[in-house]
C-alpha positions as CSV (number, residue, x, y, z in Angstrom):
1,X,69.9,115.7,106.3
2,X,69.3,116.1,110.2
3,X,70.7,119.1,111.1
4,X,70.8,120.2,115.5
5,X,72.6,123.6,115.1
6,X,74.5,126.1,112.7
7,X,77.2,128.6,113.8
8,X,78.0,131.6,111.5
9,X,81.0,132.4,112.6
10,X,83.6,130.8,114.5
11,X,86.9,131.7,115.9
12,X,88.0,128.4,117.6
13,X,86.6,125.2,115.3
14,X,89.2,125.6,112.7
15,X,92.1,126.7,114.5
16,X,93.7,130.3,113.2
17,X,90.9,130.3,110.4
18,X,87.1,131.8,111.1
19,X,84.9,129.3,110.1
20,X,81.2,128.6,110.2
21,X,80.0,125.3,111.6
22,X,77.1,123.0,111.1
23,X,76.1,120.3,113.5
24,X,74.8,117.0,112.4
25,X,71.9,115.2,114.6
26,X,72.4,111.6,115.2
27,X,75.3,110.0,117.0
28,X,76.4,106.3,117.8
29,X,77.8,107.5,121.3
30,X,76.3,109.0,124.7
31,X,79.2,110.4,126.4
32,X,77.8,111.9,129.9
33,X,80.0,114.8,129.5
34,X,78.7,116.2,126.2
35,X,77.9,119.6,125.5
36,X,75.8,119.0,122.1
37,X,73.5,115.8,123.2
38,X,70.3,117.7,124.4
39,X,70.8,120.0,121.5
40,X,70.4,117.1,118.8
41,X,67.8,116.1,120.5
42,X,65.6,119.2,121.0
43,X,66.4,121.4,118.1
44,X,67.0,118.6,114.9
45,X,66.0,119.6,111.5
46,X,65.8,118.3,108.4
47,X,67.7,120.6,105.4
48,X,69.4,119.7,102.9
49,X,73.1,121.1,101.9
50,X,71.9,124.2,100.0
51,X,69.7,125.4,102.7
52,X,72.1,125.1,104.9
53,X,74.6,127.1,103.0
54,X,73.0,129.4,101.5
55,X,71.3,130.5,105.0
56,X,74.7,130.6,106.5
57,X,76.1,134.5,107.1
58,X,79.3,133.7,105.6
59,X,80.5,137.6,105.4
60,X,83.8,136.9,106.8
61,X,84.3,133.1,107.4
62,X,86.9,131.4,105.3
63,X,85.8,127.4,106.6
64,X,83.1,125.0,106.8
65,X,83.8,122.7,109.9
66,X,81.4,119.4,109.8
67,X,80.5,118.1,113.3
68,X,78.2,116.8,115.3
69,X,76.7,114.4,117.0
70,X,79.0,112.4,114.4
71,X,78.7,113.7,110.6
72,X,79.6,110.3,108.9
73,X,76.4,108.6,110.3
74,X,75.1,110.7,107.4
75,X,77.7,110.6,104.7
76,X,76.0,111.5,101.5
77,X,74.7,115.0,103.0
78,X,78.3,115.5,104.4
79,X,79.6,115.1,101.1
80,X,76.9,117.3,99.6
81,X,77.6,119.8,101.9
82,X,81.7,119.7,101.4
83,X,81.3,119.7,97.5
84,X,79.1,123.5,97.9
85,X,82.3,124.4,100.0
86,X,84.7,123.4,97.7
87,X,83.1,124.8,95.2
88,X,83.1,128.5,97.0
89,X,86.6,128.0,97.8
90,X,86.1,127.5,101.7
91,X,88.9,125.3,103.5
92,X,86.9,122.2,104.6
93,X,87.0,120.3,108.4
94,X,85.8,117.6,110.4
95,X,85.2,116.4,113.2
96,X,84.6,112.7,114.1
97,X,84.5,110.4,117.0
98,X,86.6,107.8,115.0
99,X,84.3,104.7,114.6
100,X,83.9,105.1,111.0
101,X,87.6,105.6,109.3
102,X,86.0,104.3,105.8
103,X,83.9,107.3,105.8
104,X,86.4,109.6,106.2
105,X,89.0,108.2,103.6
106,X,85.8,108.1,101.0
107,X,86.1,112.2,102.0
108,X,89.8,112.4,101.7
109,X,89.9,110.5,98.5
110,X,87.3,113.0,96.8
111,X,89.6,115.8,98.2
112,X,86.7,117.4,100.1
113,X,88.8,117.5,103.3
114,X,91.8,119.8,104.5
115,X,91.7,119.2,108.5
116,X,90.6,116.2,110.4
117,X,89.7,116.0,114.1
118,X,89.7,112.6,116.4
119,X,87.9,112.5,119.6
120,X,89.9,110.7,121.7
121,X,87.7,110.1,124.1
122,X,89.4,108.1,127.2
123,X,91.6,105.0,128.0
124,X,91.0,102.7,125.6
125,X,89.8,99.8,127.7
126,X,87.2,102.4,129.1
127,X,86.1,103.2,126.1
128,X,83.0,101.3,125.8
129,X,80.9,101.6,129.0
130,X,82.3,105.8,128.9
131,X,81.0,106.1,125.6
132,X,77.9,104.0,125.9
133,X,78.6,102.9,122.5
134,X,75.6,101.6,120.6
135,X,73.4,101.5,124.1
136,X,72.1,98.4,123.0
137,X,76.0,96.6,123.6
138,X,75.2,97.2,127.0
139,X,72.4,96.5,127.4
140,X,71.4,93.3,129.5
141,X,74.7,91.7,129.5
142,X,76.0,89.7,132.2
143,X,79.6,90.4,133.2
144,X,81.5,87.8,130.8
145,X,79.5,89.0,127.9
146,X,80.3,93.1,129.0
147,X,84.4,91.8,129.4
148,X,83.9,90.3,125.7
149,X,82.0,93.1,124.4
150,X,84.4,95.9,125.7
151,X,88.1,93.9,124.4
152,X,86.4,93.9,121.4
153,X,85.8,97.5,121.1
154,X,89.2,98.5,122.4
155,X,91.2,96.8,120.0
156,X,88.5,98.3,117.0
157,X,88.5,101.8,118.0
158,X,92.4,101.8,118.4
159,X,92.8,100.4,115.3
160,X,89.9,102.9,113.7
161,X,91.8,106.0,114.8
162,X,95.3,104.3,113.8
163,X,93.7,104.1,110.5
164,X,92.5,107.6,110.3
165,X,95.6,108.9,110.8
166,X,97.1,107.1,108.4
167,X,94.9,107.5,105.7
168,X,94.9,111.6,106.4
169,X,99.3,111.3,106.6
170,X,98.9,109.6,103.6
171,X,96.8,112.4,101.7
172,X,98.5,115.0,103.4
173,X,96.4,116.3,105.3
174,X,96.4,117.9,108.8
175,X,95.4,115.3,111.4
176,X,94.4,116.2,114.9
177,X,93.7,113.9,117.9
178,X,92.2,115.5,121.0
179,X,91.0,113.9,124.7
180,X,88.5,116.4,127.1
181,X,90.5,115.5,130.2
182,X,88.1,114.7,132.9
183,X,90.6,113.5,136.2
184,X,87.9,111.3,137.9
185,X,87.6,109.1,134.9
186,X,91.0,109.7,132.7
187,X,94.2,108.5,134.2
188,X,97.5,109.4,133.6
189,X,98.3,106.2,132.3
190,X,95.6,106.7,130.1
191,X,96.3,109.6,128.5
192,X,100.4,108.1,128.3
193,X,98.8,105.1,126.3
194,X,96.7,108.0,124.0
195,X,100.1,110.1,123.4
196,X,101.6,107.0,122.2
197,X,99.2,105.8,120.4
198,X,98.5,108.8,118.2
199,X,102.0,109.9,118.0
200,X,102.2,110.1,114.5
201,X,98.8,112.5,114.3
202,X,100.7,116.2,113.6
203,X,98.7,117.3,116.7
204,X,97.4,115.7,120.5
205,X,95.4,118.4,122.5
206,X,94.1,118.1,125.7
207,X,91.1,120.1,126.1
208,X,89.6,121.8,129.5
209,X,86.2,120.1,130.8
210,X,83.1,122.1,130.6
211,X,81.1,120.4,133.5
212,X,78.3,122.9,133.7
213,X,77.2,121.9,130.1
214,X,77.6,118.4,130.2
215,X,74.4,116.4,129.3
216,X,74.9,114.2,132.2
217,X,73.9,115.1,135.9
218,X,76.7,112.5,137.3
219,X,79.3,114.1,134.8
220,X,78.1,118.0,135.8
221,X,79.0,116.7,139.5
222,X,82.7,116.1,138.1
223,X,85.1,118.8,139.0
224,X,87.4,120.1,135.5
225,X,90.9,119.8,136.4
226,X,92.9,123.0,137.6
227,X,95.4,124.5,135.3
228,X,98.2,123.3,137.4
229,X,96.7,119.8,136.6
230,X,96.5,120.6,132.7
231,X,100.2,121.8,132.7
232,X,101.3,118.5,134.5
233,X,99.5,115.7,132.3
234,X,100.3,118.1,129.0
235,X,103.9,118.2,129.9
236,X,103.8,114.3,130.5
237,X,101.9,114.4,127.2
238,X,104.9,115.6,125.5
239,X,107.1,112.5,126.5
240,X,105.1,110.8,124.2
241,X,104.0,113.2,121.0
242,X,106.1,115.7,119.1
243,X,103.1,118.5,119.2
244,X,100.9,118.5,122.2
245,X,98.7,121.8,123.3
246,X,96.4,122.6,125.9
247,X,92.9,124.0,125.2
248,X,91.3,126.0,127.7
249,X,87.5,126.3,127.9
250,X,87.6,129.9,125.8
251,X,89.9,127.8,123.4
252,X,93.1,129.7,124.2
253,X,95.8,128.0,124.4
254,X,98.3,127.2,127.5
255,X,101.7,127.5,126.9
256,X,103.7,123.9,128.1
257,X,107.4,123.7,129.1
């Protein structure tokens, strides 16, 4: 499998449980403000599962997070790589930017899952020109075709994260939903309309925005939103979803009203 990085040890992928964290090459998205993009890129290997575990220091972690890129582009070495860690007793996470919800209930019915994570990306009728889905659906399309195009993909990726969390409520497992909250291209409207729409997920977090990483010169020019600002569309968050937290870039968290 294609393999950009490994962490040891983490305190902050698998929240309240030290983890170690392997990041899969190859993703169906190009979101400007990504943090992992040039390191898929530069630093991709090929290994396969027991490579990567067995040259993991796993003195004191207790989980293997899967992310990426996005890890269900390659699903057999995901599974490979879940069914070592179930087999050394270590709790078991992913994260996925939602586009392929079969994959993920193929995990959950094999019970090589105990916590899910949904990139939320932005306003759903943003979604497709912010995430540059599958370059080649924007490429060379005149405005009619791009409107078609775009309705298409808000209504799929909507329905592919409804589905998610359904299929993790129904195995009982924890289901988290999370949007990076850039102000110059998230509204509050948008992230009203994500609240709702994940509601029944047993988490919504709205995380910080790490401009000096992003992958994207455009995006490193955006400004990340002052606490005060956090606070204000996390408390308007809570309108909408029973459990909403704030993530800070050091992945503390902020405490809400």
């Amino acid at each position: 499998m294609r393999i950009s990085a490994i962490v040891d040890l983490s305190s902050l992928d698998y929240p309240k449980v030290p983890s170690s964290v392997v990041f899969f090459s190859d993703c169906n998205m190009k979101c400007g403000y990504c943090q992992n993009y040039d390191t898929m890129q530069e630093r991709m290997q090929e290994m396969t599962a027991e490579q990567i575990f067995n040259g993991m220091d796993r003195l004191f972690s207790e989980a293997v997070v899967i992310s990426g890129g996005e890890p269900t582009l390659q699903l057999d070495g995901v599974k490979e790589l879940l069914n070592i860690a179930r087999e050394n007793n270590l709790k078991t996470k992913l994260d996925t930017n939602g586009t392929n919800p079969n994959a993920v209930k193929e995990l959950l019915d094999e019970n090589l899952l105990d916590y899910v994570a949904v990139d939320v990306k932005c306003g759903f009728g943003k979604y497709l020109k912010f995430t540059n889905y599958e370059n080649e659906l924007l490429t060379n399309k005149s405005e009619e075709e791009f409107k078609k195009a775009n309705d298409k993909f808000k209504e799929q990726i909507k329905e592919n994260i409804l589905k998610i969390i359904k299929y993790c409520n129904d195995a009982g497992i924890y289901i988290e939903c999370r949007t990076t909250y850039i102000p110059q291209e998230i509204s509050e409207d948008d992230i009203k309309d994500i609240a709702k729409t994940v509601k029944d997920a047993d988490l919504y977090a709205i995380q910080q925005y790490d401009n000096e990483h992003a992958c994207s010169e455009e995006y490193k020019k955006m400004k990340p939103a002052t606490d005060d600002e956090l606070l204000k569309i996390g408390n308007m968050a809570k309108k909408y979803h029973k459990n909403v937290v704030i993530r800070g870039l050091a992945g503390e968290i902020v405490d809400l009203e």
